[in-house]
N, C-alpha and C positions, 0 to 999 in steps of 0.2 A: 467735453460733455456731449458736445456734437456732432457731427461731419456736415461737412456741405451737401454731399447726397442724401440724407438724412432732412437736412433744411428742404431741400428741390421736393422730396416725400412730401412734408409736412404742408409746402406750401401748396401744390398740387392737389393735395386732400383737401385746405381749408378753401382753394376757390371750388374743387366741384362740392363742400357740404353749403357753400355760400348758392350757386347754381340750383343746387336741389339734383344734383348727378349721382348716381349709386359711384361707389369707386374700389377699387382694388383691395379687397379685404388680408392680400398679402402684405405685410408690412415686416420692415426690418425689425429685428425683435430687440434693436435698442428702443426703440417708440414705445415698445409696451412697458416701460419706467413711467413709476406717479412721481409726478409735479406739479407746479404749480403754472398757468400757463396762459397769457392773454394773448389777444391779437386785435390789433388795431388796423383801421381802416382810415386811409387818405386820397383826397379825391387827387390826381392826377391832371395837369402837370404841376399845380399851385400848390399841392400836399395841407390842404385842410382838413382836419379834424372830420369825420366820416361814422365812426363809430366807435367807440373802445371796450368790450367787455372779454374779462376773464375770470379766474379762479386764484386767488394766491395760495390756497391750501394744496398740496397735493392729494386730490380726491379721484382724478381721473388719471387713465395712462396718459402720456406724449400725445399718441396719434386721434386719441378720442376727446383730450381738453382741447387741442387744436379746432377737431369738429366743429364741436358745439360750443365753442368761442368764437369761431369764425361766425355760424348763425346767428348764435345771438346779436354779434356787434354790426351784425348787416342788416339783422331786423326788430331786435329790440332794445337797444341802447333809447332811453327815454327821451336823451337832447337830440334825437334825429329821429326825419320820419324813415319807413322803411326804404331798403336799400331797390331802387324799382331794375327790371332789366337792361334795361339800356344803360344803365350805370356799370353793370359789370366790369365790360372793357376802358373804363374810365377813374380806375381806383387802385390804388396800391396797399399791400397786405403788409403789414410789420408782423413777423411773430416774437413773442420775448419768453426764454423761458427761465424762470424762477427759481433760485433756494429759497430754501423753507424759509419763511419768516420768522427771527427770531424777536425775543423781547427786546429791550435795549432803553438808554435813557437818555433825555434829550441830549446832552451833551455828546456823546456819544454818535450822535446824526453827523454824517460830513454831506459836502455835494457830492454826488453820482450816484446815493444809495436810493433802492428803494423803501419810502416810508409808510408804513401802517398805520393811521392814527387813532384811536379810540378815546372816547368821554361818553360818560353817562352811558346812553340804550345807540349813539351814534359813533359811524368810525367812515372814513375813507382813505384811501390807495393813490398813493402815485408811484409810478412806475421811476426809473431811474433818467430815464429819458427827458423827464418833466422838469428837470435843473433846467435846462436851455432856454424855459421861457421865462426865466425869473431873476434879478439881481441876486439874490442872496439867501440865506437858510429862513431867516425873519420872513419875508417876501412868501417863500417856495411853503412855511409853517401856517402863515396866514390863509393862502389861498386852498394847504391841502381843509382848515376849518373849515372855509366856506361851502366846500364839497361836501363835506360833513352836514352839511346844517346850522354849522355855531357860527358865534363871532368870529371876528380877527383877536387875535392871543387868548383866545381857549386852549391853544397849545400849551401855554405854559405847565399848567396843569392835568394833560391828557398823559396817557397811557401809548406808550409807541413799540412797533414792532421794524426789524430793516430786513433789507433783502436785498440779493442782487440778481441780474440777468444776463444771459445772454441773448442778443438779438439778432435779428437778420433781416433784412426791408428788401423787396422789390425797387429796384431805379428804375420799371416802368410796367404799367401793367402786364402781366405774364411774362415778365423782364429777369433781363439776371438777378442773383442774390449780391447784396453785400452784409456784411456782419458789421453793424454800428458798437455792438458792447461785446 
């Protein structure tokens, strides 16, 4: 779906649109593929939660949901304040990128997917990554509600979509790649 040169691009792109750097409008014309596409931020060396927002829909290409993922989740992810300069060199970039989300029914959830969940006028995302912090589907179902706005086992009754990703994370700021999924 990707190459490693491909990832060094993307990730390149998202810290100079994170900087506010014009950058290289040449890109490999695999990048210009719509997907779906987040990028998370971790502060470095302790890897705490830093920012996360992206797109599950594929609505932008590769190299432009990277962009404006990367901005956003360095300056308006709501549970953090903006990302200040002096933090640049002090944070590592995950990028994941997404198949479509499809429908799917709870049973049908294992660990490692990504879930979409929807109720009522609310829904939220957890990426596949997000198994890690959890015992189990109950646990990882409950907390994706809370995210939501609902209770705990509002799940039972919601509406769900899965996905999967490919990722790739910095091991240190401006550091090599490695591919986690």
């Amino acid at each position: 779906m990707i190459t490693e040169s491909d990832a060094e691009f993307l990730f390149k792109a998202a810290r100079a649109a994170i900087k506010g750097e014009k950058f290289n409008n040449k890109f490999p014309e695999s990048l210009d593929e719509r997907t779906g596409i987040f990028v998370t931020l971790y502060t470095y060396p302790n890897k705490e939660l830093r920012g996360c927002i992206g797109f599950p829909e594929p609505m932008h290409s590769l190299i432009t949901g990277v962009r404006e993922a990367a901005k956003a989740a360095a300056y308006d992810d709501y549970r953090f304040e903006p990302l200040r300069p002096e933090e640049f060199n002090h944070i590592i970039l995950e990028i994941s990128i997404l198949t479509k989300p499809l429908p799917c029914k709870l049973d049908d959830i294992e660990e490692g997917d990504g879930v979409i969940l929807h109720k009522n006028s609310k829904s939220a995302l957890f990426l596949p990554q997000v198994w890690e912090h959890f015992s189990g589907k109950e646990e990882f179902l409950d907390q994706l509600c809370l995210k939501a706005g609902l209770n705990v086992g509002d799940w039972k009754d919601a509406k769900f979509m899965k996905f999967s990703v490919v990722s790739f994370e910095e091991t240190e700021p401006n550091g090599k790649l490695k591919q986690i999924l």
